[in-house]
C-alpha positions in Angstrom: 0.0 0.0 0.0 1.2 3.4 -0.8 2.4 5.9 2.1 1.3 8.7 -0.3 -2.5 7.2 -0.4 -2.8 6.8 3.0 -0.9 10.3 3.9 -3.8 12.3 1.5 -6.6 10.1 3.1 -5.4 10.6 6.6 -5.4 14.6 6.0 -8.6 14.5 4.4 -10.0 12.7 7.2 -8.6 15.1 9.7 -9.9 18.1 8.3 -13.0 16.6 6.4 -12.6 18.1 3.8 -10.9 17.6 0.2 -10.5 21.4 -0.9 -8.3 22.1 3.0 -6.5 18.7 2.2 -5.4 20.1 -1.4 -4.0 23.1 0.1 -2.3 21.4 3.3 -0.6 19.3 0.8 -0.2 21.3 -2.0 -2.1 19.4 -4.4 -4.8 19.6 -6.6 -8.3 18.9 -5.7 -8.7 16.2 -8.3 -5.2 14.5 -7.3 -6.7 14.0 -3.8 -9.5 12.9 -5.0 -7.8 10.1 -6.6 -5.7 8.9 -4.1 -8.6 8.3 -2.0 -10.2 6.5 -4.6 -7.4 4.3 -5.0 -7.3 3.5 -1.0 -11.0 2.3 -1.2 -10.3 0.7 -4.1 -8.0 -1.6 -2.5 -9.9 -1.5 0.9 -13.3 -2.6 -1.6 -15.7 -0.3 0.2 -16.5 3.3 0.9 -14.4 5.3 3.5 -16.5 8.7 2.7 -19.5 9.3 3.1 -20.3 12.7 0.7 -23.6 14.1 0.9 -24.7 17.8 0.1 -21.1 18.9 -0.5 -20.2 17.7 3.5 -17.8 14.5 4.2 -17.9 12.1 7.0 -16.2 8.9 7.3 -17.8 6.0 7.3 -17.3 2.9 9.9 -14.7 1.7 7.8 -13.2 5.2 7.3 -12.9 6.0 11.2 -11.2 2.3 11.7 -8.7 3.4 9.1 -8.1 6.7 10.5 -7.5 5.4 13.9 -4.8 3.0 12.2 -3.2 5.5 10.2 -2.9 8.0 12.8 -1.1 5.6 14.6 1.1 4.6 12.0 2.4 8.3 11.4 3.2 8.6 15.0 5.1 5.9 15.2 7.0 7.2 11.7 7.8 10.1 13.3 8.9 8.2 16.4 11.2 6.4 14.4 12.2 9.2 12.3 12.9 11.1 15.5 15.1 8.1 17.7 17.5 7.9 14.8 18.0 11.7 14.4 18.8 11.6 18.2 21.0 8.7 17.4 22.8 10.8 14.7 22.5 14.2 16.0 20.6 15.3 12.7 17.9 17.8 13.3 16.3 18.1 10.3 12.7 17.9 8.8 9.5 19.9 8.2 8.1 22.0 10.7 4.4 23.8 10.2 4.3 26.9 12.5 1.0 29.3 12.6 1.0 32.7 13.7 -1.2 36.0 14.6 -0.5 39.1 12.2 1.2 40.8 14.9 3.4 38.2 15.8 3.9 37.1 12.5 5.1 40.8 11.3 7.3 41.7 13.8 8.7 38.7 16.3 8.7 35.8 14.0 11.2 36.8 11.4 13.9 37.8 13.3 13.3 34.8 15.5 13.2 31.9 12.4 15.7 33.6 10.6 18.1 32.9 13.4 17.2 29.5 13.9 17.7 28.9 10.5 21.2 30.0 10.5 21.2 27.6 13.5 19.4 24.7 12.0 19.3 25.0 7.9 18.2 21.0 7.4 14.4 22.3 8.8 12.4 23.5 6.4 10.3 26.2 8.5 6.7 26.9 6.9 4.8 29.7 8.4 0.9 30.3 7.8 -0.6 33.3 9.6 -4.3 34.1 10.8 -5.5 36.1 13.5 -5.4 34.2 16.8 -8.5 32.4 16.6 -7.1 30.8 12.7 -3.7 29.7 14.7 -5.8 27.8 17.5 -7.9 26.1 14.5 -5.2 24.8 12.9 -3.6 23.7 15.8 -6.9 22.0 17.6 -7.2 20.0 13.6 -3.5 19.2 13.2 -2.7 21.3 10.4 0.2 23.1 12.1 2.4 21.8 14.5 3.0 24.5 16.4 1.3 27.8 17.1 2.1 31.7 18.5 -0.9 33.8 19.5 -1.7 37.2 20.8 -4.6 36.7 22.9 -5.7 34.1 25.8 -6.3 30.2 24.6 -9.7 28.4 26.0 -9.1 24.9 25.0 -7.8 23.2 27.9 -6.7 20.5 25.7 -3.9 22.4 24.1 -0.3 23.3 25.7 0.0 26.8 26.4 3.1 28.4 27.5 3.6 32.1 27.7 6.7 33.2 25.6 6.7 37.2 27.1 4.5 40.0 27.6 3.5 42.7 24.7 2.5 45.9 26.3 -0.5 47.4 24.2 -0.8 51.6 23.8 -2.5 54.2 22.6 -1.8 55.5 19.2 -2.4 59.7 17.8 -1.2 61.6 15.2 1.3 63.9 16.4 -1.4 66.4 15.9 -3.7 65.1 17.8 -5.1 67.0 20.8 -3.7 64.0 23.2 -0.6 63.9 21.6 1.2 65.9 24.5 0.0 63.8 27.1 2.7 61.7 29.2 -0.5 58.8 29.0 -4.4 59.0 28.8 -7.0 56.4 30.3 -9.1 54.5 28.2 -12.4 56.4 28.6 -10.9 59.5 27.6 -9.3 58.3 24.4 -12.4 56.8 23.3 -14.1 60.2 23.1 -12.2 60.2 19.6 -13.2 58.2 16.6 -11.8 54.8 16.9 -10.3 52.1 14.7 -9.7 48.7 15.7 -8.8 45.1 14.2 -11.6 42.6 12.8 -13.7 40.2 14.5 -11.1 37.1 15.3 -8.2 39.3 15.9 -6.2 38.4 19.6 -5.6 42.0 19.8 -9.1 42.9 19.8 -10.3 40.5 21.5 -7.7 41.5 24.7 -8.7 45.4 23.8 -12.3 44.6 24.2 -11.8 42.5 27.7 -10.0 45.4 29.0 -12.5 48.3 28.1 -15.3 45.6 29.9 -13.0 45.9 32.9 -13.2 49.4 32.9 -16.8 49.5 33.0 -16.8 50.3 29.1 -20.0 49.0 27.0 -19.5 48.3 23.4 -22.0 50.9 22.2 -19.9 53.7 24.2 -17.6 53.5 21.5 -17.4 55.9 18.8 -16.2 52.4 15.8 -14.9 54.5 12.5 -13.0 51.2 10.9 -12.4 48.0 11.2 -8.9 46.9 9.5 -6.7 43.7 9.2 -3.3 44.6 10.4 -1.5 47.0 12.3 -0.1 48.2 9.7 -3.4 49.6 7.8 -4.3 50.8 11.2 -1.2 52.9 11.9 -1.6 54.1 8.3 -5.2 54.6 9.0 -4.6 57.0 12.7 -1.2 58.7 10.8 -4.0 60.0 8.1 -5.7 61.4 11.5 -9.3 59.5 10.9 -8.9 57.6 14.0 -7.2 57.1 17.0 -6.5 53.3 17.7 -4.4 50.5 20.6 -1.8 48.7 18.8 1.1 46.9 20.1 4.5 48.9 21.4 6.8 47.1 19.8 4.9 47.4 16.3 5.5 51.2 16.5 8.8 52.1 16.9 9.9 52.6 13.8 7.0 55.5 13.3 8.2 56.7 17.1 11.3 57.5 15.3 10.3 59.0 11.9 8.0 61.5 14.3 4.3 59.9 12.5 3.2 58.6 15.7 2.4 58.8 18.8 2.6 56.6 21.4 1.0 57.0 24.8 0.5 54.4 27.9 -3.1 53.2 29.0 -4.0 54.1 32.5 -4.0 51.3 33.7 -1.7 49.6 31.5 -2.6 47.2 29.3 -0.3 43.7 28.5 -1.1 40.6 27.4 1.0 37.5 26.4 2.3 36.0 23.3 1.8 32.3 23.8 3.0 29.1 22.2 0.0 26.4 21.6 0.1 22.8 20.6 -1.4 19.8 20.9 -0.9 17.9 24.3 -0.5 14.5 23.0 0.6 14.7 19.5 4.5 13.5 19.0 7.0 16.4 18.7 9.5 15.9 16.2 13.1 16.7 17.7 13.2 19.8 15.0 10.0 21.0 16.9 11.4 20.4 20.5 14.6 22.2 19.2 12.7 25.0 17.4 10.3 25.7 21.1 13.9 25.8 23.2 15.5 28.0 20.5 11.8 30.5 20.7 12.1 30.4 24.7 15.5 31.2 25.0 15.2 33.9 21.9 12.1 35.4 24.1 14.3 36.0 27.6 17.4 37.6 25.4 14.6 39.9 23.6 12.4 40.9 26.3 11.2 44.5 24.3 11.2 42.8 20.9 8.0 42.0 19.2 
């Protein structure tokens, strides 16, 4: 039996659906399609079950996917005892990220484990902090940086640092000379925040509750998808906004921003997720050390 027709059916299964197996593996559609065809070819029965554009496995299916999931651990454990054997660290490692974190921590961070470890081919998909934990609760990545708290007590979460979150003017702005502001004052200005699903909003919205702040007290002007459109967005003085510190500093020293501190100050963590049980490839356990030791030399860096 081929690895390769079991590998497509055992992503397909996992993330029932053909379309997300195509793009985990970088295949077509139709090429999935196929190998799964041949698998129940040689199984002689149905491991599908495709109604109204939806999937589910059959009883035969689920028996196959238990099997198979089982026989890719225990490829990776096997793959993994003779790298420790050899000292190789090598391999393919799938790593989702938040927009923040993705923009300005993780490049300076993989680039110098790269230097460090060049056999690991690093792959890097970015979401906002709800997309990260997706992928990590269905397998698709194997490990996972977010900006915002995780809920699933079934996942491993371990705080790398703390990103301190301010207050963003133009240097025009009538708060501009101010040494810090408090929320409910800043939000007597038109405000622009990230979408729905963003970990940054979602931390910026817990802390206005705190602070006795409803949702219709606040004067929304946009909604944008990175902090890079908002910064544009507040430098253009049509809002004022609460971004992360360290995604700012470069506009703190060209004089197109201000920055100014929340009273009382607002931090939240950037965290690593994965799955509990799941295997961990030596390049992964590697790759987490590298991250926590790169996170205590860089305590400021984003």
């Amino acid at each position: 039996m081929s690895d390769r027709r079991l590998q497509v059916f055992h992503t397909v299964a996992r993330l029932l659906s053909f379309t997300k197996a195509a793009e985990t593996l970088h295949m077509t559609q139709p090429a999935v399609t196929f190998q799964v065809r041949q698998l129940e070819e040689q199984f002689n029965t149905r491991l599908f079950d495709r109604t109204h554009n939806r999937i589910s496995l059959t009883a035969a299916g689920s028996r196959v996917f238990e099997y198979s999931d089982q026989i890719f651990e225990l490829y990776a454990e096997m793959e993994n005892a003779v790298r420790e054997m050899t000292g190789d660290v090598r391999g393919v490692l799938m790593i989702g990220a938040s927009t923040t974190i993705a923009e300005y921590m993780l490049p300076a961070l993989l680039g110098d484990f790269r230097k460090k470890y060049p056999e690991v081919n690093l792959q890097l998909k970015v979401s906002n902090s709800d997309g990260v934990v997706h992928m990590v609760e269905n397998n698709v990545i194997d490990l996972g940086v977010v900006e915002s708290p995780v809920m699933n007590k079934n996942l491993v979460v371990e705080v790398c640092r703390m990103d301190q979150l301010v207050a963003v003017v133009a240097p025009g702005h009538p708060l501009a000379t101010r040494a810090s502001v408090g929320i409910q004052e800043l939000l007597e200005y038109p405000y622009i925040c990230r979408e729905e699903g963003s970990g940054t909003r979602e931390v910026i919205s817990e802390y206005m509750t705190q602070q006795g702040i409803a949702p219709g007290q606040v004067r929304l002007t946009m909604e944008l998808g990175s902090p890079e459109s908002i910064k544009g967005a507040v430098e253009a003085g049509m809002g004022v906004s609460i971004i992360s510190f360290a995604t700012v500093q470069k506009e703190l020293k060209l004089g197109t921003l201000v920055a100014l501190p929340l009273e009382p100050v607002l931090e939240r963590p950037f965290s690593f997720v994965h799955q509990k049980q799941k295997f961990r490839h030596r390049a992964m356990d590697e790759l987490l050390e590298f991250a926590r030791g790169y996170c205590l030399s860089h305590p400021d860096v984003a």
